[in-house]
N, C-alpha and C positions, 0 to 999 in steps of 0.2 A: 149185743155189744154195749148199748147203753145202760144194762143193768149193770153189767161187771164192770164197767167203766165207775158207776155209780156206788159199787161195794170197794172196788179197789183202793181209788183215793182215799177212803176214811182208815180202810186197814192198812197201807202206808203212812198214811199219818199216826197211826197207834203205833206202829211197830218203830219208826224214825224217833217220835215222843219215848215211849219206856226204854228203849235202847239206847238214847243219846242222852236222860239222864241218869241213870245206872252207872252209865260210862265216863260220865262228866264226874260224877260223884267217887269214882275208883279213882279217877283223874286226879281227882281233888285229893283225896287220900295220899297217892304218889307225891303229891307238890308237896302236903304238909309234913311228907319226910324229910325232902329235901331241903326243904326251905329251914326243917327245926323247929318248927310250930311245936307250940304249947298243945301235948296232949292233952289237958286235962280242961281246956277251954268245952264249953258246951258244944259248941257246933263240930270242934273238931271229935267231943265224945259219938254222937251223931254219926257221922263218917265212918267211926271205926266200927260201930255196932251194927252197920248197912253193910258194911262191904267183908267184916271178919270172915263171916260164913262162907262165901264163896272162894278168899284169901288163902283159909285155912289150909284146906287140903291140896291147895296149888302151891303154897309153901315149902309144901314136903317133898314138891318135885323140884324147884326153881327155887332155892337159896338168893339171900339178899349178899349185894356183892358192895363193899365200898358205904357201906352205913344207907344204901340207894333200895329201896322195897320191890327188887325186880317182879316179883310175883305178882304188883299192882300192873306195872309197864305192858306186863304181858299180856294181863287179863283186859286192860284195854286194847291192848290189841285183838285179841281173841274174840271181844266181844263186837269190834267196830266189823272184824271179817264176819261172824255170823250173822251181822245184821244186812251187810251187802250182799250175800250169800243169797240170803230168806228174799231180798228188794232184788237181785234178779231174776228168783227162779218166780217170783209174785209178777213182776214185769216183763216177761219172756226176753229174758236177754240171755242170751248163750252165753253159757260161762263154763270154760274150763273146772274142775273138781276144785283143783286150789288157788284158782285164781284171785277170789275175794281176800286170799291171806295176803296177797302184791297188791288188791287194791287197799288193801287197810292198812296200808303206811302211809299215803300223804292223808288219809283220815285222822291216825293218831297225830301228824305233826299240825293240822290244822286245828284238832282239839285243842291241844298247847296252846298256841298262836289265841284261839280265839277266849280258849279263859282266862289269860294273861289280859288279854282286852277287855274283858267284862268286870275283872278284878279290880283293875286298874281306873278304869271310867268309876265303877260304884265308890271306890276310895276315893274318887275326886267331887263326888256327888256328898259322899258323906262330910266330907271337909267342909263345903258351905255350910252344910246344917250343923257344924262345928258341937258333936257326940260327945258324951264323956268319953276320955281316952282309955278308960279303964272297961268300956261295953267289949264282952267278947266276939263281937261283928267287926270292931275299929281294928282290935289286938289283930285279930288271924287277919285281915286284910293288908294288914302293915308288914306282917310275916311274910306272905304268900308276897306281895308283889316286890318286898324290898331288894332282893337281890336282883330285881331289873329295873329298879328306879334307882338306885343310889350312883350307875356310872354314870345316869341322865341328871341326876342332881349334883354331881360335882363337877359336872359340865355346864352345867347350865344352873345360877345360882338366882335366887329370887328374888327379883325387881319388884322392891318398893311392898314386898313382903307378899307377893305372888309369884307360885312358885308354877313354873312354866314346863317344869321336864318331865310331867304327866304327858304335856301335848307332845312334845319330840318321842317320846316312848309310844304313846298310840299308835301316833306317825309313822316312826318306825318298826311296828307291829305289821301295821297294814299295809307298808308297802313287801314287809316278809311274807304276809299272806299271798300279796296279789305274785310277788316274784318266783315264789317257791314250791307253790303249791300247783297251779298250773302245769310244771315239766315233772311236778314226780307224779303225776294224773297219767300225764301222756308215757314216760316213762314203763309206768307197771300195766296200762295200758285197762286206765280205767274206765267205763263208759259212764259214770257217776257225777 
């Protein structure tokens, strides 16, 4: 028992490690459609050359609807279900055939939730060390997260030339995390 104990943890940590960022990075992909990011930025060229491959021929199934790269959406999903799939049949947890596909919806919306929080802090981290505005790390950052800082910024305007509505966006990330995430767990009725 203590050996497979002993092999397990580390091949769940690999498989959680390559699976969440592959999926982070397709994730990432989907945001800089939406958002309208600068394809031609480096990091975003990056992105596109990791994820075309596996895009490509899911494209020809699932068309993009609304200017929206649904074949990205999906493949995050597709990929967050075969990773819980693989972590319960690794973990002996009885699982229905498709049940990983009901648990990998509050996975994908917690992906969301949580790279919008990582985006968000490191654009606030990079603002001290005050970047050139023209490095393509400052540009796609200010893309990716501007369409959830801007209702926080014109709500909340900057005192004394600190601008505060990074904190109220965190804030109200995390308390979406902790609210939202929890009943669609229990919901699709994840053991996760």
């Amino acid at each position: 028992m203590m050996t497979s104990s002993y092999l397990l943890n580390p091949l769940v940590f690999l498989i959680q490690t390559l699976f969440g960022l592959y999926t982070a990075v397709v994730a990432i992909r989907f945001l800089l459609q939406w958002a309208r990011a600068d394809f031609y930025n480096p990091i975003s060229q990056f992105v596109v050359r990791v994820t075309t491959p596996v895009l490509r021929p899911l494209r020809q199934l699932i068309p993009g609807y609304g200017g929206m790269d649904v074949a990205a959406l999906v493949l995050v999903w597709l990929l967050i279900s075969v990773e819980l799939a693989i972590l319960a049949l690794l973990l002996g947890v009885s699982i229905f055939p498709l049940a990983a596909f009901a648990w990998a919806i509050p996975g994908v919306v917690e992906l969301f939730i949580n790279l919008f929080l990582f985006t968000i802090l490191l654009r606030v981290i990079l603002s001290w060390v005050n970047p050139d505005p023209y490095n393509p790390v400052v540009a796609l950052l200010e893309r990716l997260t501007d369409p959830v800082m801007r209702p926080a910024q014109r709500w909340i305007r900057p005192i004394s030339g600190i601008d505060l509505s990074p904190m109220l966006v965190l804030i109200g990330l995390t308390l979406l995390n902790m609210l939202l995430i929890p009943p669609l767990k229990w919901l699709v009725g994840s053991p996760f």
